[in-house]
N, C-alpha and C positions, 0 to 999 in steps of 0.2 A: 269780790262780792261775797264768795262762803266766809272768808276770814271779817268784813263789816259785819256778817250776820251771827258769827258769834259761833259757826262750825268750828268742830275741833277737825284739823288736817294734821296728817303725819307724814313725814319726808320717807321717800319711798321710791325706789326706780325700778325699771325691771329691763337695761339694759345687760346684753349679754355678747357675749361674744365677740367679735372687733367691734362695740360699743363700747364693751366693759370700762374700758380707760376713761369713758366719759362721763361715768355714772354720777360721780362729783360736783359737775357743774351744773346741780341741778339747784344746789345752793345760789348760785348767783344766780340765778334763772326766777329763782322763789324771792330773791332778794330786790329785783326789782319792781315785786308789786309789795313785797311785803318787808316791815321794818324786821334788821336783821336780828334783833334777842328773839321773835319768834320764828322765826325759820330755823335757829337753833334750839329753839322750844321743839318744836317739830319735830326735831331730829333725836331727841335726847326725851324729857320729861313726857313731854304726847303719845310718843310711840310706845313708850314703857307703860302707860295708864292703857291705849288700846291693849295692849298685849298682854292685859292680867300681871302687870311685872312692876306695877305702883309701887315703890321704894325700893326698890332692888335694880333697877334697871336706869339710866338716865339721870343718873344723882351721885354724890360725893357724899356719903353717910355710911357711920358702923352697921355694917350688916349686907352693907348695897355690893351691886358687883360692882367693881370701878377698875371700868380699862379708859386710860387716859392718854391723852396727846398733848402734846406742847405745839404752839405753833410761832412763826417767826411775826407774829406782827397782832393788833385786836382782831378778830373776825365783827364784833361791833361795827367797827369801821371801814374791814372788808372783806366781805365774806369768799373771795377768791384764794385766801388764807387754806379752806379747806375742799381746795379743789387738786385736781394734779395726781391724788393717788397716794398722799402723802407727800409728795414734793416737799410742800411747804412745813413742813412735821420735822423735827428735826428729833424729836423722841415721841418713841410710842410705849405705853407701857397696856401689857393685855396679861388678865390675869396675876397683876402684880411683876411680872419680869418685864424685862425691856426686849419689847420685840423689834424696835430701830434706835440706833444711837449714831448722832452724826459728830 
């Protein structure tokens, strides 16, 4: 109903502790009401515009921060891609170094 109505939502959990593992599959969770380029909107582009962080956060541009993932398959097509913890990540790049390499 908020996403028909044109609210902007941001992906967001506040799983802790023996949750923590599960804080990921909130993407599939979000993916079943909602098509999935915005639930990765959500996570990326959205969250950077609430948070004052408009170009710099959530984007692949000179100047942006860009910590990046690769993952084994489209998240278009399944968003369980980014679930697991990185399971599915086979490189992670944060802050320009590789912080997993499979």
């Amino acid at each position: 109903v908020l996403h028909k109505a044109g609210v902007t939502m941001v992906y967001g959990t506040d799983l802790l502790g023996e949750m923590h593992e599960h804080q990921s599959e909130e993407f599939v969770l979000r993916g079943q009401h909602l098509p999935a380029a915005d639930v990765i909107r959500s996570a990326t582009l959205d969250a950077a515009k609430a948070l004052g962080f408009e170009g710099k956060l959530g984007i692949v541009a000179p100047g942006a921060y860009a910590d990046l993932i690769v993952v084994n398959s489209n998240p278009l097509d399944d968003l369980s891609v980014l679930t697991g913890q990185g399971k599915h990540m086979p490189f992670i790049i944060k802050g320009g170094e590789f912080v997993k390499q499979s």
